[in-house]
C-alpha positions in Angstrom: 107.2 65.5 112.4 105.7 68.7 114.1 105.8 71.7 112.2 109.1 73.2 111.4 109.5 76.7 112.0 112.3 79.2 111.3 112.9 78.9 115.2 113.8 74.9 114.5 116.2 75.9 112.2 118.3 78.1 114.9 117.9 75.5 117.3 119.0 72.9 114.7 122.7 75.0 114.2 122.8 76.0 117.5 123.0 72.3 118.6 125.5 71.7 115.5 122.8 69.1 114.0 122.6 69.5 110.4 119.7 70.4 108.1 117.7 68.8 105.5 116.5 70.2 102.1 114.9 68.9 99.3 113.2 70.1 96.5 109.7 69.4 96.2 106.7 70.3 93.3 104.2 68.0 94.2 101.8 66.5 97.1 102.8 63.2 96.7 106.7 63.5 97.0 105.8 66.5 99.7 104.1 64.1 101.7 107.1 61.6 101.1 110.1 63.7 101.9 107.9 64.9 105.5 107.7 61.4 106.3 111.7 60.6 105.8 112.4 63.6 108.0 112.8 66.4 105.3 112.9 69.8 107.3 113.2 72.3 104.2 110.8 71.3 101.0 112.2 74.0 98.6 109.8 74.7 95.3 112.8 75.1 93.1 112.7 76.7 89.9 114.7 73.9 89.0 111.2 72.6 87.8 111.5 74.6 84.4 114.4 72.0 83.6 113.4 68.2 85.3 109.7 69.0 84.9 109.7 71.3 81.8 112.6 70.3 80.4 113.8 73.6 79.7 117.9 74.3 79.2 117.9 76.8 82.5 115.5 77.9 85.2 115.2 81.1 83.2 111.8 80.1 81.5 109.9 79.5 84.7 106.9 82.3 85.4 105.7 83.6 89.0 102.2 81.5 88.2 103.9 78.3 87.7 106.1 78.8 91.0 102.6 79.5 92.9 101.1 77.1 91.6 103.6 74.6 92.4 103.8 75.7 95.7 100.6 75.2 96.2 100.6 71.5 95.2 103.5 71.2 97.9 101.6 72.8 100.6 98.5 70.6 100.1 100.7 67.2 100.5 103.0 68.7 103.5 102.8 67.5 107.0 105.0 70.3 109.0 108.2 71.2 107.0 109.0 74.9 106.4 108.3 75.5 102.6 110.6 77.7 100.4 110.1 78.9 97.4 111.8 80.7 94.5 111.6 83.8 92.9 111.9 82.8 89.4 113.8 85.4 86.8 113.2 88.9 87.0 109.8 88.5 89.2 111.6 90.7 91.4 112.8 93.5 89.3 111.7 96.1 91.0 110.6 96.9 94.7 107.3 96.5 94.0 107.4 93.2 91.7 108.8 91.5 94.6 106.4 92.5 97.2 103.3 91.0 94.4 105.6 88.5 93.5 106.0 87.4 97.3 102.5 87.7 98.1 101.7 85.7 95.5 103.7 82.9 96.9 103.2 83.7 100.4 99.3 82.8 99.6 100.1 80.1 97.8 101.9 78.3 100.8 105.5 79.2 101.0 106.5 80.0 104.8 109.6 82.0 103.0 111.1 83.0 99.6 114.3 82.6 97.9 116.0 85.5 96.3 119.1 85.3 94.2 121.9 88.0 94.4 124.1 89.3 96.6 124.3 92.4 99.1 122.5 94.7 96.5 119.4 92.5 98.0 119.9 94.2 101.5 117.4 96.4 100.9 114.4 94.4 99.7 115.6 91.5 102.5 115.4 94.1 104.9 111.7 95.3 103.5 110.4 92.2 103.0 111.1 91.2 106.9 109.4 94.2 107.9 106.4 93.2 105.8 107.0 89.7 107.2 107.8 87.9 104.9 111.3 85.8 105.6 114.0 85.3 102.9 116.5 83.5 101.9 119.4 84.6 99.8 121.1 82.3 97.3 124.7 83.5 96.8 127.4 81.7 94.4 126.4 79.8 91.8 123.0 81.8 90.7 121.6 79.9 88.1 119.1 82.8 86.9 122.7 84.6 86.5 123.9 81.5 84.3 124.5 83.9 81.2 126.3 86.8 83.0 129.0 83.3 84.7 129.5 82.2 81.1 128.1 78.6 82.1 127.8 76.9 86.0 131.0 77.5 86.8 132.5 77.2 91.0 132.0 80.7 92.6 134.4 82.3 95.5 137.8 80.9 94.5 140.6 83.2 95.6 141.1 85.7 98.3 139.4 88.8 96.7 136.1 86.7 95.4 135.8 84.8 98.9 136.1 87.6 100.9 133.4 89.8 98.9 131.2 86.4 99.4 132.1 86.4 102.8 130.9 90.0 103.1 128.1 90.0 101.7 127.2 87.2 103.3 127.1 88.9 107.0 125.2 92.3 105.0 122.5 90.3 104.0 122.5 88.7 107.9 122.4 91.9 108.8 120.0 93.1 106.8 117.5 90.4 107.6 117.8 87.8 105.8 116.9 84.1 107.4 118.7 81.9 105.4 121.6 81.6 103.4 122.2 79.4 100.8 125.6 78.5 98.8 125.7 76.9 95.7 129.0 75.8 93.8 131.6 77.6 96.3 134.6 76.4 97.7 134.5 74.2 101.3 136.8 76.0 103.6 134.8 79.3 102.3 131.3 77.7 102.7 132.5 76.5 106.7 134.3 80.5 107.5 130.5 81.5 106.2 128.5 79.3 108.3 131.0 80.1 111.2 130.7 84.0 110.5 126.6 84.3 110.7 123.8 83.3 113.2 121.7 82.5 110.8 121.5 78.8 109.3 123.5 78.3 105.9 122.5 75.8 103.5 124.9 74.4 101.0 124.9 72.5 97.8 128.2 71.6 96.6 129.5 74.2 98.9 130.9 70.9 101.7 130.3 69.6 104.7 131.1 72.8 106.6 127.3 74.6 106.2 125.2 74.0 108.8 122.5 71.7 106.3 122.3 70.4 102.8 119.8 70.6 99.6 119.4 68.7 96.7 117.3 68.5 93.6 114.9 65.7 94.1 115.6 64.5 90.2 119.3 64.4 90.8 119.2 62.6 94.4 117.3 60.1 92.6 119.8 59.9 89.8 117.4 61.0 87.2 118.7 63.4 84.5 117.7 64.5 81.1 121.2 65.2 80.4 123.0 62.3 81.6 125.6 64.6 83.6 126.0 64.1 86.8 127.3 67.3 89.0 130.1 66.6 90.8 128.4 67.3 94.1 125.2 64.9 93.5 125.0 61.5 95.0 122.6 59.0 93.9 120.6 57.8 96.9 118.2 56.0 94.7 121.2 53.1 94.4 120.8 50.5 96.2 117.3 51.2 97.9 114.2 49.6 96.9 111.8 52.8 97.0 112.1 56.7 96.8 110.5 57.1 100.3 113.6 54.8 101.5 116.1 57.0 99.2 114.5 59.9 100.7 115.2 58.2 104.2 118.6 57.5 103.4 120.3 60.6 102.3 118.3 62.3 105.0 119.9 60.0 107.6 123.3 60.8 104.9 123.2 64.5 105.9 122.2 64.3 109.7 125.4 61.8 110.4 127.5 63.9 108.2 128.3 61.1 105.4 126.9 63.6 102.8 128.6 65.3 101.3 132.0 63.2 101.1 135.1 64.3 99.5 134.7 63.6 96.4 131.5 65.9 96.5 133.7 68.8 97.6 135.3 72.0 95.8 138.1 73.4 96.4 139.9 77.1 96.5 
C-alpha cells in the first residue's frame, strides 16, 4: 500500500469510494491491518477499556496515547495514523499544542479532538502550526458523564441541525476530518453531503464517506459481553484476524457494512 496521505483521503470521497478505519495500539496488528488495506490506523483511547480494562476512556494519560502511538508507527507500512487526545489533555490552548507535539513526535500524521464548534479555534490554530485534526462530534465518549450514559446523538430537528452546523464551522475552520459516532443515518449522509472534507462514521450508516471500528469489537472480543448495535463480528467465520481484517475491509469498500440492522434512526 503506498503511503496514505490526507490528499488520498479527498481523492477517496471525491471518487465516492469509501474509507477504512481501524483502531490500532500495537506493531503487530499495525502491520496486519496495512496489509488488509486499512487506510486510517486510529490509536484510540478506547485502549484504557480493551487494553486496560478501565469502565471509560476517561483514565487514559497523554504518555500512554504517545506511547502507543509510537508502537503503531514502528509496525506501519503507509496508512495515515490518528491519534486521540485523551481527557482534558487539551484544556487549555496551550495543553493542546504540548499535547499534540507530543503525539505528533510520537508518530501520529493527525490528532483527534472531541467537541463541537467551540473547537474552531484551536482546529484552526493547530492547522496553522500544521498539525491536522480531526473532530469527533456525537457520541463523545470523554463527555459520557455530561450524556448520562452512550446514548444516540442528533435526533430531532433542532439537535441535527446544530450538528449539522457545527459540522460545516469546524470545516471551515480547518478541520480535516470529521468523525460521527452514535448519530442518526439520514443526518450522518446530509453531513457528509454538506462538507468537502471526508466524514468518518461509526454507527452513524452507510451515508459517511468511510467507516471505523474498534479492533476488539470487529473481532467480537468484549470484556462486557455487549455487543453495540452498530458492531459486526468479522472474526465469524474466518480462520485468522489478518483475514477478518481483510474481510470487513472488503465489507466497507463494497458497501455491505454497515447493513440495516447496524443503523440508527431519527
Amino acid at each position: 500500500m503506498s503511503d496514505v496521505t490526507l490528499t488520498t483521503l479527498l481523492q477517496l470521497k471525491q471518487r465516492g469510494e469509501k474509507i477504512t478505519m481501524l483502531t490500532c495500539y500495537d506493531a503487530t496488528f499495525a502491520a496486519t491491518a496495512c496489509d488488509a488495506g486499512i487506510e486510517i490506523l486510529l490509536v484510540g483511547d478506547s485502549l484504557g477499556m480493551v487494553l486496560q480494562g478501565q469502565d471509560s476512556t476517561l483514565p487514559v494519560t497523554i504518555d500512554e496515547m504517545a506511547y502507543h502511538t509510537a508502537c503503531v508507527k514502528r509496525g506501519n507500512k503507509g496508512a495515515l495514523i490518528l491519534s486521540d487526545l485523551p481527557f482534558m489533555s487539551a484544556a487549555t490552548l496551550e495543553q493542546t499544542f504540548a499535547s499534540c507535539a507530543q503525539l505528533m513526535r510520537a508518530g501520529a500524521h493527525m490528532v483527534k479532538l472531541e467537541g463541537g464548534a467551540w473547537l474552531a479555534e484551536s482546529v484552526r490554530l493547530l492547522a496553522e502550526r500544521g498539525i491536522p485534526s480531526c473532530v469527533h462530534l456525537g457520541l463523545t465518549p470523554q463527555s459520557v458523564n455530561v450524556f448520562g450514559g452512550y446514548k444516540v446523538q442528533g435526533r430531532g430537528d433542532a439537535s441535527a441541525q446544530k450538528m449539522l452546523d457545527e459540522a460545516i464551522a469546524l470545516e471551515q475552520a480547518g478541520a480535516a476530518l470529521l468523525l460521527l459516532e452514535c448519530v442518526p443515518s439520514e443526518l450522518a449522509a446530509r453531513i457528509s453531503q454538506a462538507v468537502q472534507i471526508p466524514v468518518i462514521g461509526i454507527g452513524a450508516g452507510p451515508g459517511a464517506d468511510g467507516q471505523v471500528l474498534v479492533m476488539h469489537d470487529m473481532l467480537g472480543l468484549s470484556l462486557s459481553g455487549r455487543t453495540p448495535k452498530f458492531v459486526r463480528n468479522f472474526m465469524q467465520g474466518q480462520s485468522s484476524i489478518a483475514d477478518a481484517m481483510s474481510l470487513y475491509a472488503r465489507s466497507v469498500k463494497d458497501t455491505s457494512f454497515p447493513a440495516a440492522e447496524h443503523e440508527f434512526s431519527a
